[in-house]
C-alpha positions in Angstrom: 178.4 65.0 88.6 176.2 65.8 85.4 177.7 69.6 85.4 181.0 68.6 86.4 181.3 70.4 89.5 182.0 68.0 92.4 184.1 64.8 92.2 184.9 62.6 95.1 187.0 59.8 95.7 186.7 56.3 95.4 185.8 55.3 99.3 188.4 53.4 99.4 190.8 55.6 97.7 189.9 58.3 100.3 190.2 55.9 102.9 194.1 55.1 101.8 194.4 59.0 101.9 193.5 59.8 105.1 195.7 57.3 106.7 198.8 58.6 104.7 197.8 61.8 106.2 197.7 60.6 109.9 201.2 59.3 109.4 202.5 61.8 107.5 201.1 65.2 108.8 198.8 64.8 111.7 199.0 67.9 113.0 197.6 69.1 109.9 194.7 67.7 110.3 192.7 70.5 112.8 194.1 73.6 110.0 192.8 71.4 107.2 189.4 70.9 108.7 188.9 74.4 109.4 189.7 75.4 106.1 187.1 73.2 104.8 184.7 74.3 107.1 185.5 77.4 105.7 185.3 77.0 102.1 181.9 75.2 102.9 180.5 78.2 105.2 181.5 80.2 102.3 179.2 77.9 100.1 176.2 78.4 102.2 176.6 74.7 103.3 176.2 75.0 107.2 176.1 71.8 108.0 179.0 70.3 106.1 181.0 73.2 107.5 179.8 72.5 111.2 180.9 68.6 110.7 184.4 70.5 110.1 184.5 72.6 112.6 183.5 69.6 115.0 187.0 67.5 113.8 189.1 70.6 114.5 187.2 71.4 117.6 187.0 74.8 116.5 184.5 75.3 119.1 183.6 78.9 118.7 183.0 78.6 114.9 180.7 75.3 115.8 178.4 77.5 118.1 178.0 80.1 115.8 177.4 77.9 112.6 175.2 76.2 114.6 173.0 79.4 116.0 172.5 80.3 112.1 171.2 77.0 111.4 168.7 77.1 115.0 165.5 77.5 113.8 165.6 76.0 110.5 166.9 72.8 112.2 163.7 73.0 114.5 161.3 73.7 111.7 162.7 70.6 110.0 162.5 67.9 113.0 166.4 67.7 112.7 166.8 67.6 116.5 168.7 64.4 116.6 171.1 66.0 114.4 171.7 69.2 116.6 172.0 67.0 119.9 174.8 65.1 118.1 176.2 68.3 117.2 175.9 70.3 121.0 176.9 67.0 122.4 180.3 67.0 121.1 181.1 70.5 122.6 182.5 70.8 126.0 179.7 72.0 128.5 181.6 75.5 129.9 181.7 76.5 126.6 177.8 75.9 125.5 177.1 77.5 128.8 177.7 80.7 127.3 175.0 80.5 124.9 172.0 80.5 126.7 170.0 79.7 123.6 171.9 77.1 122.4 171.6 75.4 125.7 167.8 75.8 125.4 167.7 74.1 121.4 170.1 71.3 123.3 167.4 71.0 125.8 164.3 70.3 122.8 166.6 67.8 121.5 167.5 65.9 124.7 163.7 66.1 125.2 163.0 64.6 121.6 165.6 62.2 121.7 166.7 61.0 124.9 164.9 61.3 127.7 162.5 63.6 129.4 165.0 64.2 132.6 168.2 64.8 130.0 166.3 68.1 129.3 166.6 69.8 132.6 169.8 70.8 133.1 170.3 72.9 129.6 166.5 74.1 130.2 168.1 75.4 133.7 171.2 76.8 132.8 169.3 78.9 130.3 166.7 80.1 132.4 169.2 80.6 135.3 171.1 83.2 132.7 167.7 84.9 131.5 166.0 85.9 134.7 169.6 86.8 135.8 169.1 89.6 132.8 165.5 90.0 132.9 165.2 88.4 129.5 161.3 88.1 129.8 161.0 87.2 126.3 163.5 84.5 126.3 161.5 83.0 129.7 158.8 82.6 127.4 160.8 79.9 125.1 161.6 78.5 128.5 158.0 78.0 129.3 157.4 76.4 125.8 159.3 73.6 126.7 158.1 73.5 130.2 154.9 72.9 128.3 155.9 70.5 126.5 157.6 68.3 129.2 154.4 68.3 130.9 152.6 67.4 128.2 154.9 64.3 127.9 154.6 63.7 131.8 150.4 63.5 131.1 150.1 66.6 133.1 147.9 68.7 130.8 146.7 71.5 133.7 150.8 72.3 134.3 151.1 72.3 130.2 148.0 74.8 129.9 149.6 77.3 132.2 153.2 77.3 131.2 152.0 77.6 127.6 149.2 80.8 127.8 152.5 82.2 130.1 154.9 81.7 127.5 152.0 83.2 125.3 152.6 86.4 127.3 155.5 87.0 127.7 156.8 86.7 123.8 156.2 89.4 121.6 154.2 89.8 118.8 156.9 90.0 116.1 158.0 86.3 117.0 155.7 84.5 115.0 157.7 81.3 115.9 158.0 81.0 119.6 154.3 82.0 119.7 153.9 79.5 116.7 154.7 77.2 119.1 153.0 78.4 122.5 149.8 77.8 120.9 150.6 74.7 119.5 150.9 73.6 123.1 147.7 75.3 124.5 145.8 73.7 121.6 147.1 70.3 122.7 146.6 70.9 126.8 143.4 71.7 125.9 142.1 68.8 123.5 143.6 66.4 126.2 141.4 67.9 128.7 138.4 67.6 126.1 138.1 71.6 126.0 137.4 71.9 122.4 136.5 75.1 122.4 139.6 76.3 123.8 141.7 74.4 121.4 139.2 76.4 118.8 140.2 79.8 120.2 144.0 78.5 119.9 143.9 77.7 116.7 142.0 80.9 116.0 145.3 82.2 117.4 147.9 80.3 114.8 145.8 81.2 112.0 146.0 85.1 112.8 150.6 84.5 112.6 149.3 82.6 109.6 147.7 85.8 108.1 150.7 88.3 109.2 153.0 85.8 107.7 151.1 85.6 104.6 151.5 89.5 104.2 155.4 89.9 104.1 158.5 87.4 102.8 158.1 84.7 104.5 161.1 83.3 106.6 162.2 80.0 106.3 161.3 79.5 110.1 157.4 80.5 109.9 156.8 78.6 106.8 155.6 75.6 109.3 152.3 77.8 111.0 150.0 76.9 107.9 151.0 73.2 108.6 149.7 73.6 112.4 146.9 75.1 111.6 145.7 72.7 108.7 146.8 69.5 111.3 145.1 71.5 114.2 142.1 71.6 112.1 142.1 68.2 111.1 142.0 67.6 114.9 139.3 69.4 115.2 137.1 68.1 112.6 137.8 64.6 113.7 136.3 65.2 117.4 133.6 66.6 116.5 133.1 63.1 114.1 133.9 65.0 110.3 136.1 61.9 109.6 136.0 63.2 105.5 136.7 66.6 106.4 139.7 65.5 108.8 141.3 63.2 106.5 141.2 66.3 103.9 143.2 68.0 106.2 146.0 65.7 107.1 146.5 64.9 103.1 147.1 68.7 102.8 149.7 68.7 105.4 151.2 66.0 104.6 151.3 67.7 100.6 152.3 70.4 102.5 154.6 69.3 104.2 156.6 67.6 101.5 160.7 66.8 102.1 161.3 69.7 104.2 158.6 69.9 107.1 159.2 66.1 108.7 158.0 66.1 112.2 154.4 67.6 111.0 154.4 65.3 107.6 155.2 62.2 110.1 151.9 63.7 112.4 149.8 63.8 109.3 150.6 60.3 108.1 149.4 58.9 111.7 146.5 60.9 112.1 145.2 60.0 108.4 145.9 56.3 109.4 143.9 56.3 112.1 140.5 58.0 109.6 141.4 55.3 107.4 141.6 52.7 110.4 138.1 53.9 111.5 136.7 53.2 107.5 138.4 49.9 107.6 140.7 50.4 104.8 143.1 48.6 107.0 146.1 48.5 103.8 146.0 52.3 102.9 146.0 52.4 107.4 148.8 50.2 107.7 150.6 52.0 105.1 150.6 55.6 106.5 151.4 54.2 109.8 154.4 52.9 109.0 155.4 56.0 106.9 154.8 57.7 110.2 157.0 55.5 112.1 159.7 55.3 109.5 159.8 59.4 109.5 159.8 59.6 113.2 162.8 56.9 113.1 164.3 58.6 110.9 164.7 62.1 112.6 165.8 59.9 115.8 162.8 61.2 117.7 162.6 58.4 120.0 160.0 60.3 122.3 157.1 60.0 119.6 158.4 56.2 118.4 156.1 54.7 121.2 152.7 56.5 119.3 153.8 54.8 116.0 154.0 51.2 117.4 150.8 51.4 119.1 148.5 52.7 116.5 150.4 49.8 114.2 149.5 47.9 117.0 145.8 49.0 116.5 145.7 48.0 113.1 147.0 44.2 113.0 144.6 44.0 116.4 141.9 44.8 113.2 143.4 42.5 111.5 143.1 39.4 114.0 147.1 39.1 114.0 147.2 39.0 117.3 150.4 38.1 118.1 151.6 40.8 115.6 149.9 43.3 117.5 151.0 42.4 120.9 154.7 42.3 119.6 154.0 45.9 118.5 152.5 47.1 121.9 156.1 44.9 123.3 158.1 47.7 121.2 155.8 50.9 122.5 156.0 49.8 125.9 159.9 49.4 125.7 160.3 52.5 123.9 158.0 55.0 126.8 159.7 53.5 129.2 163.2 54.3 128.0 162.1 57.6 127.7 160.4 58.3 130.6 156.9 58.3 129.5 155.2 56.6 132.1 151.7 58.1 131.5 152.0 56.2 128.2 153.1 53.2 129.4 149.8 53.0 131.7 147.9 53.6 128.5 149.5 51.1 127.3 148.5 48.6 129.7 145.1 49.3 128.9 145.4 48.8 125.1 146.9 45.2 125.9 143.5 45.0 127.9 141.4 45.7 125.1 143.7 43.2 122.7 143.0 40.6 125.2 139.3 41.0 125.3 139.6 41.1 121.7 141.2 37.6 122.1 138.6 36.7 124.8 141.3 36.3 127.2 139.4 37.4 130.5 141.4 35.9 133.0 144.3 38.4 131.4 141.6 41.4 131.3 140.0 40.5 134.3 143.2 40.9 136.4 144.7 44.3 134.4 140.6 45.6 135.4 141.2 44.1 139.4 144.2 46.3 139.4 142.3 49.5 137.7 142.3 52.2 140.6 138.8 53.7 139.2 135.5 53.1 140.5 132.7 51.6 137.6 129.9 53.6 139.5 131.5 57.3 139.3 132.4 59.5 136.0 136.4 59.4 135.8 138.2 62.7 135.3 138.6 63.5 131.4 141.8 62.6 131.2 141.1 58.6 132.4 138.1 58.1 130.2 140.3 55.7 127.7 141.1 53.9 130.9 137.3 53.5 132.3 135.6 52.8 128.9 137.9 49.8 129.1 137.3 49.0 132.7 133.3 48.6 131.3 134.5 46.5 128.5 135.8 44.0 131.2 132.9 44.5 133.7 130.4 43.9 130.2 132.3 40.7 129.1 132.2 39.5 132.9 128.5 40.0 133.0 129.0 43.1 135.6 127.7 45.9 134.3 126.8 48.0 137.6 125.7 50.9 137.3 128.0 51.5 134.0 124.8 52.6 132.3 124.1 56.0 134.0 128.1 56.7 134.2 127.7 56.6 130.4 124.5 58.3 130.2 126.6 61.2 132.1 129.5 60.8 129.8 127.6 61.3 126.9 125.4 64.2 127.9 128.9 65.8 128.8 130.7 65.0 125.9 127.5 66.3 123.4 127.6 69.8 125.3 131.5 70.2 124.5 130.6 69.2 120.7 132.7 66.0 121.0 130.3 64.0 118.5 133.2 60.7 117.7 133.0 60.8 121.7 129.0 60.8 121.4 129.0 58.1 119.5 131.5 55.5 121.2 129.7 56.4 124.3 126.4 55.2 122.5 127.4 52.4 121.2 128.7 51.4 124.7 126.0 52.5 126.5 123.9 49.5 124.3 126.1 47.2 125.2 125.7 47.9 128.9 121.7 47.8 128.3 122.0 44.2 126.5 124.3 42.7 129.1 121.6 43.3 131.4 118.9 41.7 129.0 117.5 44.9 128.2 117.9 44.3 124.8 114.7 47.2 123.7 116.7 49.7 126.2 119.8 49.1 124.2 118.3 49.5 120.9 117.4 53.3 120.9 121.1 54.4 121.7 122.2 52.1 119.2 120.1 53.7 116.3 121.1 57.0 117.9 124.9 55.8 117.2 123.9 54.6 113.7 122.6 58.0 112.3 125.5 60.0 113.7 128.2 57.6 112.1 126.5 56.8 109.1 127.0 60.1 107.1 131.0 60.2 107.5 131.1 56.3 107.1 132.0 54.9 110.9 133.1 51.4 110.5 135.5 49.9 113.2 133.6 52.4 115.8 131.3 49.1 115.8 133.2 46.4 114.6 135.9 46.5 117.2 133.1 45.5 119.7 132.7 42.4 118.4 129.7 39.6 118.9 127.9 41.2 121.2 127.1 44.6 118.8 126.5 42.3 115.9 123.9 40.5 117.6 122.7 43.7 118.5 122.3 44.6 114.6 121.1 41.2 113.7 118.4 42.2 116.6 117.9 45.5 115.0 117.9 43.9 111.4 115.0 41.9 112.0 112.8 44.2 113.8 112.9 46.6 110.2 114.8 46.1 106.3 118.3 46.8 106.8 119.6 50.0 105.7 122.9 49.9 103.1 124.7 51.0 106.5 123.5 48.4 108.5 124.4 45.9 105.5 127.7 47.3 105.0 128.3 46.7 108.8 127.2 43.9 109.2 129.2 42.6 106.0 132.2 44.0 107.8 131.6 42.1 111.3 131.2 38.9 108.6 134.6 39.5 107.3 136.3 41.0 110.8 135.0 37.2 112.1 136.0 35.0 108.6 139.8 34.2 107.4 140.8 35.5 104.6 139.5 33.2 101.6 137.6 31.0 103.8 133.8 30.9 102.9 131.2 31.1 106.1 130.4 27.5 106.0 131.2 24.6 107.9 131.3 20.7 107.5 131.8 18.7 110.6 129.0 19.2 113.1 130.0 20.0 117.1 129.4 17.7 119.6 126.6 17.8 122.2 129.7 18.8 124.7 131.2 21.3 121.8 127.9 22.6 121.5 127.6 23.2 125.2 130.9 24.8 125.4 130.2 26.8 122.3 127.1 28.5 124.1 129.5 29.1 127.5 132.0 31.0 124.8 129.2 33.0 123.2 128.4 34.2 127.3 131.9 35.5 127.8 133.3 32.8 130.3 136.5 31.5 130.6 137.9 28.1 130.8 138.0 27.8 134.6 134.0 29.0 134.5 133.2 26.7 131.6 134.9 23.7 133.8 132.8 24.1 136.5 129.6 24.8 134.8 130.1 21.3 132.8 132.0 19.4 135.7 134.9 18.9 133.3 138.5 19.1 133.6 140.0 22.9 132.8 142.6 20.6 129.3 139.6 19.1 128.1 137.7 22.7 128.0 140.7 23.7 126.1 140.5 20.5 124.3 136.8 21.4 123.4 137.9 25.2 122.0 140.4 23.4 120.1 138.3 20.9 118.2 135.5 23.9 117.8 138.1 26.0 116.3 139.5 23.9 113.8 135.6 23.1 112.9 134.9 26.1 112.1 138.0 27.2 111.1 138.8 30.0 113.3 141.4 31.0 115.2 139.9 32.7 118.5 137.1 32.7 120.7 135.9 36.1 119.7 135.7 34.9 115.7 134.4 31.5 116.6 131.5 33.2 118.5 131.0 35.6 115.4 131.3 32.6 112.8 128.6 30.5 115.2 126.0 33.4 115.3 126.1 33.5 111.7 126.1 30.2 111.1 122.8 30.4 113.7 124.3 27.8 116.3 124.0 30.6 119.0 
């Protein structure tokens, strides 16, 4: 190297030695390793001299270089690295290390599957209630926590966390580092902002008692939960700006060392910039996300990556990208054991296919939906029945979808939920115009408008497609646009257009084009479109075909789009 301390051999070269060595002197080997493992230990390189102790099986020496390195390894997202590690040692010997067992349990969780944590987790409970280790039960209930969480059981995560909470003590700023980290998430899933407020409140007191004496290696990581927690915050209550501040300072933060909360930061920023329609700079932290999270083997978070990449190309009308991406999610939750995930997933490919005006496809996921339109879902299947009224809108069945969402909205504005607020608004017109009641649905609408307009809300109304931008159109010419409304509006224009292709067109439709045209712009499918024109289901598709190609499009949801501003609708 540039101070001439290291050398190493040519690969090859080193290769050539080895094997003389396994013919020559191969019970050398084991003493060899272990005095490298030594001389590394001695160093202050841990993990070289772990790899070392691994190839001489010096198991005793491996457990204790590895309990040096425990929290350090956690604090850095390197739990693929300490499941290869515990998985190489035989399992009566780990069992003697209760806490090890427990760090072997995170990393099964992270990296394997949610089962493969649960016999390590119950070996080292079994040995700390045996000794009345109450503190130790704590970490237990940590990741109880957090396999709940995983398992979309947010009440059982809630409970196991404020336990863990008191059970630690108040001079390990980690564990209870942690704890909270897992209260604040049982409770945003649940929609309880104000108890993810007071949890927070909670990580930035260790924050200040950390700040006050030499800070150790493995509490370095609370001011990075508490900025992302904040960013969390902000974004719920609809301060995209002040949220995207946030996650830039943990990811700046977070730098090389930090990589689980740097990958976080990266996907929660994407999705801010997603929402502004800066769909490049979204794309791009996505995939930094994913890349991180591949690249500390954390196969449990993979799934979240793909989808919100998945999200974006939807934006982008690559549909078959996106669908491909929601292909890899799906695979990956289920390998995991993530089956809450999976059935959000399935809703997702939903919303793609209304997207896509694919009914039929949306029509059957929403036959299959256990929730009733008519009643509020529980908090935690509110994704799930916002896209239930999607389908119902598109299939011209609104219900009673309108006071549901009135209820929705009303609950989600006491809780201080604002970006919650303002989708439900937003849907809530929609549901109003698909009845015809077009001056019902404006009101909500312009409600909608002046909450998103400050912090710049873009896709919020873009992703619904023709239907909101003839709402706007309607708004537009009832009063002079605002910039916002012009800006929006400009975006629905380009969401609709291929890139480069000007909103023009040269060949006229048909009378029969025409007629199917107007069927496309009311939501129906092919087999409705048939039998309202006494025509064959292939020449329908025939029909879409030709319109497409006239106005150079490449779905039903643009071609509507293109024909509304091209005033044929």
């Amino acid at each position: 190297d540039n101070t001439r301390g290291w050398y190493r051999y040519h690969h090859l070269f080193a290769e050539v030695l080895h094997s003389r060595l396994g013919q020559a002197a191969p019970d050398s080997i084991p003493t060899l390793h272990a005095r490298a493992g030594a001389w590394h230990q001695q160093q202050g390189q841990i993990n070289e001299a772990i790899e070392h102790a691994l190839a001489a099986e010096d198991w005793p020496r491996v457990l204790d270089l590895i309990e040096s390195l425990d929290r350090e390894l956690a604090s850095r997202g390197e739990q693929a690295t300490l499941r290869r590690w515990l998985s190489a040692v035989p399992d009566a010997l780990l069992a003697g290390r209760p806490g090890l067992c427990l760090r072997y349990a995170w990393a099964l969780l992270f990296h394997q599957h949610i089962s493969a944590c649960e016999r390590p987790l119950a070996v080292a409970e079994q040995a700390w209630r045996a000794g009345g280790d109450d503190a130790r039960l704590g970490e237990v209930l940590i990741l109880r926590s957090a396999v709940a969480s995983f398992q979309g059981d947010p009440a059982r995560a809630l409970a196991c966390a404020r336990e863990a909470l008191a059970r630690l003590p108040a001079a390990d700023l980690f564990q209870r580092d942690i704890a909270y980290a897992y209260v604040f998430a049982a409770c945003r899933s649940t929609g309880d902002l104000a108890g993810a407020a007071e949890a927070l409140a909670g990580q930035r007191a260790l924050g200040h008692v950390v700040n006050s004496m030499p800070v150790p290696p493995a509490a370095a990581g609370i001011s990075l939960d508490t900025e992302i927690g904040a960013g969390h915050l902000a974004v719920a209550a609809g301060r995209l700006r002040e949220g995207a501040a946030a996650y830039r300072q943990a990811i700046r933060l977070a730098g090389r060392t930090h990589l689980r909360a740097r990958m976080g930061a990266h996907w929660h920023l994407s999705q801010i910039l997603r929402e502004w329609n800066d769909l490049d700079a979204a794309e791009e932290h996505a995939r930094q996300g994913t890349a991180i999270c591949a690249q500390i083997g954390e196969a449990l978070s993979l799934p979240e990556g793909h989808l919100l990449i998945a999200r974006i190309l939807a934006a982008r009308s690559d549909y078959e990208g996106a669908g491909q991406e929601l292909e890899l999610a799906r695979d990956g939750a289920r390998q995991v054991g993530r089956d809450q995930f999976v059935q959000l997933l399935a809703t997702e490919a939903a919303r793609l296919w209304l997207r896509q005006a694919r009914l039929a496809e949306a029509g059957r996921w929403a036959a299959g939906c256990a929730l009733p339109l008519d009643v509020p879902p529980p908090y935690e299947r509110q994704f799930e029945y916002l896209t239930l009224v999607r389908v119902r809108l598109a299939q011209h069945l609104p219900g009673n979808a309108p006071r549901v969402l009135a209820h929705l909205i009303e609950d989600a504005e006491a809780a201080g939920r604002t970006r919650e607020v303002m989708g439900g608004l937003v849907l809530l017109a929609l549901a109003h115009a698909a009845r015809g009641a077009t001056d019902q649905a404006l009101p909500p609408l312009e409600r909608a408008l002046a909450l998103a307009e400050p912090e710049g809300y873009i896709r919020l109304f873009v992703d619904e497609g023709a239907p909101l931008a003839a709402l706007l159109d309607h708004l537009a010419a009832q009063r002079p646009p605002t910039a916002y409304i012009r800006t929006l509006r400009a975006a629905f224009a380009a969401d609709a257009a291929p890139a480069g292709v000007p909103i023009a067109y040269t060949t006229p439709l048909s009378p029969r084009e025409a007629g199917v045209l107007r069927l496309l712009g009311q939501g129906a499918s092919n087999d409705q479109i048939a039998a309202e024109l006494t025509i064959a289901v292939d020449t329908v598709k025939k029909h879409v075909s030709h319109i497409y190609t006239k106005l150079d499009v490449t779905s039903r949801t643009q071609a509507v789009a293109r024909a509304r501003q091209l005033g044929l609708l």
